[in-house]
N, CA, C and O atoms as a GROMACS GRO file, in nm:
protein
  384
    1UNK      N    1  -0.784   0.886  -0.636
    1UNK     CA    2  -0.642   0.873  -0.621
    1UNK      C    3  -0.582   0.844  -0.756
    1UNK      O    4  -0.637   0.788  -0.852
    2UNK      N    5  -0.470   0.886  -0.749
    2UNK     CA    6  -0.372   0.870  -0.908
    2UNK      C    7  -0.326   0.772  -0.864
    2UNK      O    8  -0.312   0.754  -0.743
    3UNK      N    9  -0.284   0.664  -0.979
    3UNK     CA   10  -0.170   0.626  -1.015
    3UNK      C   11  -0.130   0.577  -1.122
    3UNK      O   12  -0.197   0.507  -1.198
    4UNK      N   13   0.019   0.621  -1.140
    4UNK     CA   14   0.043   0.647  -1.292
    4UNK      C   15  -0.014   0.711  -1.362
    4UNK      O   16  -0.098   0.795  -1.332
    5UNK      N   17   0.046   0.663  -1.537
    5UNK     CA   18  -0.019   0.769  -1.604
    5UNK      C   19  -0.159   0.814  -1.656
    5UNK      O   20  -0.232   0.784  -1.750
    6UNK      N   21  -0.162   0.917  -1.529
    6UNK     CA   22  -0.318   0.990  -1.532
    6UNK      C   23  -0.426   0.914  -1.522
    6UNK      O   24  -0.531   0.953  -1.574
    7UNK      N   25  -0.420   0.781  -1.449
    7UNK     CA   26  -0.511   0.658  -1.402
    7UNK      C   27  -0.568   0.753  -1.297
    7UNK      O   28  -0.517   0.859  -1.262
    8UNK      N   29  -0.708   0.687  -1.243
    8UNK     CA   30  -0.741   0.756  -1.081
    8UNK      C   31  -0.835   0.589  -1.089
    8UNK      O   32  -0.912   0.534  -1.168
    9UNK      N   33  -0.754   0.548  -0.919
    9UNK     CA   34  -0.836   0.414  -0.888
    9UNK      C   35  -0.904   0.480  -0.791
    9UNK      O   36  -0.896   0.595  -0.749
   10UNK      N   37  -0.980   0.378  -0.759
   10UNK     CA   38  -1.088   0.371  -0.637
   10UNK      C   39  -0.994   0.271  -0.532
   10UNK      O   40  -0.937   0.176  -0.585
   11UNK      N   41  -0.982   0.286  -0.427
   11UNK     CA   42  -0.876   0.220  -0.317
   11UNK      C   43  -0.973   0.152  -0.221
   11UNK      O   44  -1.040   0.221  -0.144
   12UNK      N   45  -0.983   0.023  -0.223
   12UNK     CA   46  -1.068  -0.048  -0.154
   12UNK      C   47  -1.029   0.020   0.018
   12UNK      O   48  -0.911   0.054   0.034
   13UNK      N   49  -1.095   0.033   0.101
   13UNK     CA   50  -1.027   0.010   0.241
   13UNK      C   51  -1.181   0.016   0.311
   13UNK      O   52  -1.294   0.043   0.269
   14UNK      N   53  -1.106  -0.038   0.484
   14UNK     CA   54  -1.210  -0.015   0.580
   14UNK      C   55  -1.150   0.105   0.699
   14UNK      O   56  -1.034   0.136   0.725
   15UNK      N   57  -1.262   0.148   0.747
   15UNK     CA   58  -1.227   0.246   0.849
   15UNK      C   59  -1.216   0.147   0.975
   15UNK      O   60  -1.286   0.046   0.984
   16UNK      N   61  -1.117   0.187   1.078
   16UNK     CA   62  -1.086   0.179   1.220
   16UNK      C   63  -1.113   0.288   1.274
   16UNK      O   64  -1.135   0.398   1.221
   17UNK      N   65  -1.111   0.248   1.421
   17UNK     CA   66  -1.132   0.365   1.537
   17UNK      C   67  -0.966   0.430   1.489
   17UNK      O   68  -0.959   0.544   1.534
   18UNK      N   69  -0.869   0.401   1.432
   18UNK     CA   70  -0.740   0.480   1.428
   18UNK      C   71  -0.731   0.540   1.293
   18UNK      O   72  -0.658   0.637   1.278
   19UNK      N   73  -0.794   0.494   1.197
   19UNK     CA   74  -0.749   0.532   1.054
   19UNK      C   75  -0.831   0.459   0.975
   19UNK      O   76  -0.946   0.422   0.996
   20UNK      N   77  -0.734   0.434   0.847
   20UNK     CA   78  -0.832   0.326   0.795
   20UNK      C   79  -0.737   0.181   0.766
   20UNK      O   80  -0.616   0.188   0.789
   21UNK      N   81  -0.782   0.082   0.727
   21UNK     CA   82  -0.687  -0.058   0.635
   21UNK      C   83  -0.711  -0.060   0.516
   21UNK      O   84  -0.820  -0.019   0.475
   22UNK      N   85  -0.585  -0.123   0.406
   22UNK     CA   86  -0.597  -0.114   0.301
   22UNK      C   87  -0.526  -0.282   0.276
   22UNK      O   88  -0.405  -0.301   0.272
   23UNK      N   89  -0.601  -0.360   0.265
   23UNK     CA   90  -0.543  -0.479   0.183
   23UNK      C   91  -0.507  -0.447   0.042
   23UNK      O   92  -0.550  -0.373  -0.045
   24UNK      N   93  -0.388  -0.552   0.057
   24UNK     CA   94  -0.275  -0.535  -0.037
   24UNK      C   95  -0.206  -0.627  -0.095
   24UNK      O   96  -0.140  -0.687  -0.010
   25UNK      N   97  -0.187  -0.675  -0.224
   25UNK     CA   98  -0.138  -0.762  -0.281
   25UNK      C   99   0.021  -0.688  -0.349
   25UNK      O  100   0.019  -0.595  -0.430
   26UNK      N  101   0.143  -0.746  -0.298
   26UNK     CA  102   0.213  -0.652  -0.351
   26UNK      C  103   0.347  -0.783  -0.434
   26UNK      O  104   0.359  -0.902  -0.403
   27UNK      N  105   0.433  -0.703  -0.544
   27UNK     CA  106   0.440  -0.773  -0.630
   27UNK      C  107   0.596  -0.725  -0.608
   27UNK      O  108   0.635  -0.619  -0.657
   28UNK      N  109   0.699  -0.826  -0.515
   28UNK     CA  110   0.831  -0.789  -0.525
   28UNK      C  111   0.909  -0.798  -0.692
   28UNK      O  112   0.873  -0.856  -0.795
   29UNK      N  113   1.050  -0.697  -0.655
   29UNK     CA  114   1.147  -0.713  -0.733
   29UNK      C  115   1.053  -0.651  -0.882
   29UNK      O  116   1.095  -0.720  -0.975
   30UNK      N  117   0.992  -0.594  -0.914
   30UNK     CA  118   0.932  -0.582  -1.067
   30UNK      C  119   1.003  -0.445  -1.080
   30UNK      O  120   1.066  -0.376  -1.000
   31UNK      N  121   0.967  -0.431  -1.210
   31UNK     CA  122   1.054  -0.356  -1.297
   31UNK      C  123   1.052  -0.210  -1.237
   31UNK      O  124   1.147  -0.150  -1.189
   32UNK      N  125   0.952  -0.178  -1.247
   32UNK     CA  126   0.874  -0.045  -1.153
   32UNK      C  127   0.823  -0.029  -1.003
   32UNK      O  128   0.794  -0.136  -0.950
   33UNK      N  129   0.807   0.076  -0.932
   33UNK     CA  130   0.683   0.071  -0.810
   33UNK      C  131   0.643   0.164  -0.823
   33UNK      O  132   0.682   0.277  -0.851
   34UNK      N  133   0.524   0.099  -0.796
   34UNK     CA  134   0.398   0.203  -0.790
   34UNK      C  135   0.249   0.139  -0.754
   34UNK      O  136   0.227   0.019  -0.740
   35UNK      N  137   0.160   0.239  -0.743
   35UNK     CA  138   0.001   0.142  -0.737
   35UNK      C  139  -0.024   0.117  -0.915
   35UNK      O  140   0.002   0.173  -1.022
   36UNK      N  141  -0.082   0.011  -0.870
   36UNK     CA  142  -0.098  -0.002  -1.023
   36UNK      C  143  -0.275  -0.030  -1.063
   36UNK      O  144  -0.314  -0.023  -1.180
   37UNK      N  145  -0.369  -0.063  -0.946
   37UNK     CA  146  -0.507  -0.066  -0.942
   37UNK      C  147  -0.559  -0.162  -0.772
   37UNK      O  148  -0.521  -0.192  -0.659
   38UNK      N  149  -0.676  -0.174  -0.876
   38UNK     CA  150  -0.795  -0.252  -0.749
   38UNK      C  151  -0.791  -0.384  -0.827
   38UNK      O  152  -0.790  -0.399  -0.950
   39UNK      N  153  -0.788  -0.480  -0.728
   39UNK     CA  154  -0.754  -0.629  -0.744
   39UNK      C  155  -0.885  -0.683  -0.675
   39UNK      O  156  -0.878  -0.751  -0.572
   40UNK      N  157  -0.958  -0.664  -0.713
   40UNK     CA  158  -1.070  -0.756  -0.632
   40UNK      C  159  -1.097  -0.623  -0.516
   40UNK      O  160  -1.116  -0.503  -0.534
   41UNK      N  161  -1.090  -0.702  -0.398
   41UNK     CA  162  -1.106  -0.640  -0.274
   41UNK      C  163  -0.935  -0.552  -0.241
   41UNK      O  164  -0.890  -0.483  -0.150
   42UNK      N  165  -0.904  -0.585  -0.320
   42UNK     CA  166  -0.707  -0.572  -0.293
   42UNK      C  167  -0.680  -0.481  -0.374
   42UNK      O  168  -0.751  -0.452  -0.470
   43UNK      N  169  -0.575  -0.426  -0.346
   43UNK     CA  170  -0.513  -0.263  -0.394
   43UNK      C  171  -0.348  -0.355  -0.422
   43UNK      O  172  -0.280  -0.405  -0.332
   44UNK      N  173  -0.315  -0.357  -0.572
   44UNK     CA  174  -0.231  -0.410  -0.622
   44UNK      C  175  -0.071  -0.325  -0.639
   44UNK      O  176  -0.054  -0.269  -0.747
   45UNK      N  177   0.032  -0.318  -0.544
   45UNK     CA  178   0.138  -0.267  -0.555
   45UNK      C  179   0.243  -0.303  -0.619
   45UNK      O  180   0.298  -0.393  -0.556
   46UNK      N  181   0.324  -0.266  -0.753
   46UNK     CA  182   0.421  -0.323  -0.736
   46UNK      C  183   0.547  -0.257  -0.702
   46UNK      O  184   0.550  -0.136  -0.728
   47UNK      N  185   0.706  -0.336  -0.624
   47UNK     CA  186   0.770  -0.288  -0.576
   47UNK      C  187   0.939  -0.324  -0.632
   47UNK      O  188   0.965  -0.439  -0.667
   48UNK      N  189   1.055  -0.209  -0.636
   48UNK     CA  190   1.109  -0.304  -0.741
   48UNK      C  191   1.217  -0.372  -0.587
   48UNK      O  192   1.311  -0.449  -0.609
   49UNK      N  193   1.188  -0.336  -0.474
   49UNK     CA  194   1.269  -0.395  -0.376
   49UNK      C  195   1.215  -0.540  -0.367
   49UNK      O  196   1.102  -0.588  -0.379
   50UNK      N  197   1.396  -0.617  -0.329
   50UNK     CA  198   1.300  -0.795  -0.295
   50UNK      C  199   1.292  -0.797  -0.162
   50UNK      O  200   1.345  -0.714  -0.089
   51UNK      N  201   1.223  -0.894  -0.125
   51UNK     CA  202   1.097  -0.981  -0.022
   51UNK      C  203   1.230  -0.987   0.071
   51UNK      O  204   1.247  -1.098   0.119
   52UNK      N  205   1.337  -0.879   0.109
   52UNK     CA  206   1.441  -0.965   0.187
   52UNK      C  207   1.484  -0.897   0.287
   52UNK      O  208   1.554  -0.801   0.252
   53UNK      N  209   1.464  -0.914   0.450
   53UNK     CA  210   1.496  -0.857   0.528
   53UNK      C  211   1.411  -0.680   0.564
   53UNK      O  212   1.467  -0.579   0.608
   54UNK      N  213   1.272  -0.696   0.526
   54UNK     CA  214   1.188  -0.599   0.537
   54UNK      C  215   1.184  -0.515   0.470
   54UNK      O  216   1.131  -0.410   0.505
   55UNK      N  217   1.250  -0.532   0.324
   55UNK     CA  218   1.317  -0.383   0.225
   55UNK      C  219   1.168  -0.391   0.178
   55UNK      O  220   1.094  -0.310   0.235
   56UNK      N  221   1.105  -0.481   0.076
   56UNK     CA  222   0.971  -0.492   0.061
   56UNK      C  223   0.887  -0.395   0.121
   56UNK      O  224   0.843  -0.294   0.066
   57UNK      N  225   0.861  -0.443   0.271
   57UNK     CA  226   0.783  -0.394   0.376
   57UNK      C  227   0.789  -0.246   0.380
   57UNK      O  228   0.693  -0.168   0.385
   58UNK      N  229   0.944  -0.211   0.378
   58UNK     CA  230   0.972  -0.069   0.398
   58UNK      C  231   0.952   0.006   0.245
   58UNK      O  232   0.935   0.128   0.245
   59UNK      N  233   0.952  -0.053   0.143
   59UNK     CA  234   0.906   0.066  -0.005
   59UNK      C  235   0.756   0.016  -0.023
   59UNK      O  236   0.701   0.068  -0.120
   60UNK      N  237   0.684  -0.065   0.044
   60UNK     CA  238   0.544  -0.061   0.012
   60UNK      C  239   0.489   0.076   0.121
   60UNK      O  240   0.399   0.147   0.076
   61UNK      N  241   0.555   0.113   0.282
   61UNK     CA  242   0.513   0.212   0.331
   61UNK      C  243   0.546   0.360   0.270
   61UNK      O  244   0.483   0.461   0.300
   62UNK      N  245   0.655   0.355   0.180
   62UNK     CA  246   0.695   0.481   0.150
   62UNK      C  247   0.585   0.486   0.018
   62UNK      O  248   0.515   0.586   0.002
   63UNK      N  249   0.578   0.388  -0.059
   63UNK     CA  250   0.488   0.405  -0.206
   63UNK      C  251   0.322   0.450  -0.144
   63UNK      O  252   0.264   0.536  -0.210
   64UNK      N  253   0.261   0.402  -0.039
   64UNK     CA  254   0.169   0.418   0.040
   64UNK      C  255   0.150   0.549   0.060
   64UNK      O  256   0.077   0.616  -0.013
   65UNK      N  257   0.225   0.603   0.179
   65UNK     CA  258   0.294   0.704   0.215
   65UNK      C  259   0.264   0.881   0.101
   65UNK      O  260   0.197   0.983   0.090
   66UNK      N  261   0.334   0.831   0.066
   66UNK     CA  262   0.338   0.941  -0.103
   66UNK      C  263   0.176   0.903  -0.152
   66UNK      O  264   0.088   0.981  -0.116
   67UNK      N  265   0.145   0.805  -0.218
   67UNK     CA  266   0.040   0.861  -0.230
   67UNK      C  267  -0.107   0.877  -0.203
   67UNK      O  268  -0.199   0.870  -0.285
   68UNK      N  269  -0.111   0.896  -0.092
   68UNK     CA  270  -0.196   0.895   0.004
   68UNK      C  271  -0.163   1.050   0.077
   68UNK      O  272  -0.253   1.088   0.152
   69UNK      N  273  -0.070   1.122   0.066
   69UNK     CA  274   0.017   1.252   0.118
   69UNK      C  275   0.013   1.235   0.252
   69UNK      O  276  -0.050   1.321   0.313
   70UNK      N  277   0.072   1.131   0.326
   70UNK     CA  278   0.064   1.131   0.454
   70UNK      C  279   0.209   1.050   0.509
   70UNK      O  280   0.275   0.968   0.446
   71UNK      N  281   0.230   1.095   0.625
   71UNK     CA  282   0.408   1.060   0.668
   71UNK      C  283   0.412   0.929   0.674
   71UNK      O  284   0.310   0.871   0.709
   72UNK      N  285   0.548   0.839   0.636
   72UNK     CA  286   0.574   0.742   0.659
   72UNK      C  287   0.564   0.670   0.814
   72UNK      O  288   0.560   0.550   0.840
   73UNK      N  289   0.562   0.772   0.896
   73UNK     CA  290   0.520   0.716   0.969
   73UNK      C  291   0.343   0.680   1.070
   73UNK      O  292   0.300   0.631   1.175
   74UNK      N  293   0.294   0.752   0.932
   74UNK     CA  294   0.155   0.726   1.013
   74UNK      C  295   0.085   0.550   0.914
   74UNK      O  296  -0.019   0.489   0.940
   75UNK      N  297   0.183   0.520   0.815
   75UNK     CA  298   0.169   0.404   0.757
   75UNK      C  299   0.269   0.238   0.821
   75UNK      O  300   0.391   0.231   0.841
   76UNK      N  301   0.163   0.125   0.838
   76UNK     CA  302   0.269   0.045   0.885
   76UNK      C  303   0.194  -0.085   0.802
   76UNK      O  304   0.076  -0.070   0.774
   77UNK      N  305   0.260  -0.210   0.764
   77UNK     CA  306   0.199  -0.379   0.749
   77UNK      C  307   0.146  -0.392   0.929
   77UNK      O  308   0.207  -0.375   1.035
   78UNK      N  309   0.002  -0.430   0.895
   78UNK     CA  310   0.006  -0.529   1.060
   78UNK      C  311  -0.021  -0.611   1.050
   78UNK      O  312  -0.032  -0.673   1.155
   79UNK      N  313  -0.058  -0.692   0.907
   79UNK     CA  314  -0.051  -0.790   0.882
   79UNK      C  315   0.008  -0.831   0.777
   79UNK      O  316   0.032  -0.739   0.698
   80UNK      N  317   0.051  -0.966   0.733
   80UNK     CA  318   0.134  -1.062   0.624
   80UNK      C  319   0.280  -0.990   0.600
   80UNK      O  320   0.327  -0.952   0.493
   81UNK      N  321   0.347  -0.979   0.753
   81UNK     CA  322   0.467  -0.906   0.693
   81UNK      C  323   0.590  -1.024   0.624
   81UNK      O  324   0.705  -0.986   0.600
   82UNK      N  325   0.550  -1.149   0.602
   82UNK     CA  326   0.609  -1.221   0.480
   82UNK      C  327   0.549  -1.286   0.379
   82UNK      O  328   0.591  -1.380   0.311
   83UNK      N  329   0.433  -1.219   0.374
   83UNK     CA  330   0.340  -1.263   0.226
   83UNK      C  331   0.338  -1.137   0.175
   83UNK      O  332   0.359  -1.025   0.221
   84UNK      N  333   0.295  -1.199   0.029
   84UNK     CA  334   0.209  -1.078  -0.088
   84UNK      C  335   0.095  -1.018  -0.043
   84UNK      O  336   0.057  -0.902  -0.057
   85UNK      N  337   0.040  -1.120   0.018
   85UNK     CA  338  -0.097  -1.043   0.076
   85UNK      C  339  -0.074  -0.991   0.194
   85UNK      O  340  -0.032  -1.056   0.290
   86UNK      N  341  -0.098  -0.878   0.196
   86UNK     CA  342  -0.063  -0.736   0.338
   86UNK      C  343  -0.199  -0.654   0.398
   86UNK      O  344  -0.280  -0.628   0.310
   87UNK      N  345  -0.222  -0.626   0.483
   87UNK     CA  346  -0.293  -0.575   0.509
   87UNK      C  347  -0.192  -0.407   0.601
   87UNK      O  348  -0.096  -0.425   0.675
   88UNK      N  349  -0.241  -0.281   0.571
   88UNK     CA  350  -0.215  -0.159   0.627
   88UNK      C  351  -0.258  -0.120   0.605
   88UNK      O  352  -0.343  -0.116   0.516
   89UNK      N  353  -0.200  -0.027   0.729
   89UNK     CA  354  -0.270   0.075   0.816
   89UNK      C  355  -0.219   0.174   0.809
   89UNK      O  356  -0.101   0.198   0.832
   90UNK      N  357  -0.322   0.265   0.767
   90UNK     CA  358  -0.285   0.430   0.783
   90UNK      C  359  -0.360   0.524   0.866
   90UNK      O  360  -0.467   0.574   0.830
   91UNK      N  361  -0.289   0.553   1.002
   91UNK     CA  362  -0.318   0.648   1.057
   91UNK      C  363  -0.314   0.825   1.050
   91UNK      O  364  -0.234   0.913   1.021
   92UNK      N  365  -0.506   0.810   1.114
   92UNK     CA  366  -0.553   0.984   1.064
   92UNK      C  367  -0.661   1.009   0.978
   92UNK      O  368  -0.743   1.099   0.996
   93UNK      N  369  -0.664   0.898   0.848
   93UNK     CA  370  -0.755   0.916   0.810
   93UNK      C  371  -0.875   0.867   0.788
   93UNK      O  372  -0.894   0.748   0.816
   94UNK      N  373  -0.960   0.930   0.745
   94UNK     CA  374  -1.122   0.864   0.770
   94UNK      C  375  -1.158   0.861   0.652
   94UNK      O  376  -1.278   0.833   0.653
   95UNK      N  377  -1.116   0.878   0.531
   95UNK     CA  378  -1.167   0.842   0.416
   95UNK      C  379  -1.044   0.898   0.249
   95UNK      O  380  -0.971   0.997   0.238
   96UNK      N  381  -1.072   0.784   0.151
   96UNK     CA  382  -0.965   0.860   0.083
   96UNK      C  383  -1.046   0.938  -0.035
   96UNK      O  384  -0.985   1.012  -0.113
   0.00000   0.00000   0.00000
């Protein structure tokens, strides 16, 4: 997977019977969004929307979304939808 310039990370995740999960450490309000790497076990986002009223929530699925080439709606948080630390889900696929 790309991200940025001409980087390719390795994207931690686990498979489900629906797709797979991708823990996520994501970094409101910053200058840019985008993936920016692997954080440990964690896939490090940053987003330039703030932590307020789900805007966060909603540009970490679209940044997801894009690059991963899969619809916003097969991406959702099902977990830490008011922390940095997130866990999602993307349905469909079985490996990236």
């Amino acid at each position: 997977m790309a991200a940025g310039k001409g980087q390719d990370i390795t994207i931690p995740y686990r498979k489900t019977g629906r797709g797979i999960t991708i823990e996520v450490r994501v970094e409101p309000r910053s200058s840019k969004k985008g993936i920016v790497g692997a954080l440990g076990s964690m896939l490090k986002v940053k987003l330039t929307a703030p932590p307020v009223e789900g805007a966060a929530n909603e540009q970490l699925v679209e940044v997801i979304a894009e690059a991963l080439g899969v619809r916003k709606s097969d991406v959702r948080v099902i977990r830490g939808q008011s922390s940095r630390n997130k866990v999602v889900e993307v349905l469909g696929l079985r490996s990236l």
